[in-house]
C-alpha positions in Angstrom: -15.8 -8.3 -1.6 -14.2 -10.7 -3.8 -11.0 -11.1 -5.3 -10.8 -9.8 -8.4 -8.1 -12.7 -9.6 -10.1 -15.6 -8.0 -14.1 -15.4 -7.2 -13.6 -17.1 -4.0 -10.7 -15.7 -1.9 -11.5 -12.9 -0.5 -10.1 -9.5 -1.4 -7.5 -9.4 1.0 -5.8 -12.0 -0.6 -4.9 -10.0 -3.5 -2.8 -7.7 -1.6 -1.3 -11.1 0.6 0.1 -12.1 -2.8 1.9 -8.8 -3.7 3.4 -8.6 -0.3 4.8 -12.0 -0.5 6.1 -11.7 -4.7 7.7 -8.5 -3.1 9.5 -10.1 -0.3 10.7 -13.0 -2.3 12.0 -10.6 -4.9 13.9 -8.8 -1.9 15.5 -11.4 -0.7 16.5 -12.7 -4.0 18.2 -9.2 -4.9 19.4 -8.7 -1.8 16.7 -5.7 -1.1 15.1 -4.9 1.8 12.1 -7.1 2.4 10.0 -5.1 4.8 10.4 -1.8 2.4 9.5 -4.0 -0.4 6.3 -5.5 1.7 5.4 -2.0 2.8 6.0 -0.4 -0.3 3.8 -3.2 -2.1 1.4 -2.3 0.5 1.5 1.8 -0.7 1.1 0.1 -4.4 -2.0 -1.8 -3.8 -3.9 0.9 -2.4 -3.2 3.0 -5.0 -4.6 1.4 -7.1 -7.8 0.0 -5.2 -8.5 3.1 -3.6 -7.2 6.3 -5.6 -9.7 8.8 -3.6 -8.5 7.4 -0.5 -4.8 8.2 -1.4 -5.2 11.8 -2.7 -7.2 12.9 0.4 -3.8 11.5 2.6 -1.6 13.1 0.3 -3.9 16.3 0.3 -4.0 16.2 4.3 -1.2 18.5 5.7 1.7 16.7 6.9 2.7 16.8 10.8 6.0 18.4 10.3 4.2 21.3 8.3 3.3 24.5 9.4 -0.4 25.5 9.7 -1.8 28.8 10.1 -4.0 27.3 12.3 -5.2 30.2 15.4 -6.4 28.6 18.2 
């Protein structure tokens, strides 16, 4: 898979770049760089992979109660 900003880096380096723009930004406003990285991270998969996200948000967290019967 291929970047969609350059044909020949590959795809990973799309996200590479957010993280970094998002840890500058961080540091230059005084923000916390490894939310930023994490939450630019949480952005790009959004948006490359949209099914992906609404089955995690669909799947039931730990902390909630399941009527599961064993």
């Amino acid at each position: 898979m291929k970047s969609s900003r350059h044909p020949i880096l590959p795809a990973g380096s799309d996200v590479l770049a957010k993280v970094a723009q998002a840890k500058i930004t961080a540091t230059q406003t005084g923000a916390d760089p490894v939310e930023a990285a994490e939450n630019a991270v949480v952005d790009h998969l959004e948006e490359m992979y949209p099914e992906l996200i609404a089955l995690i948000d669909g799947y039931p967290d730990e902390n909630q109660q399941t009527n599961i019967k064993e």
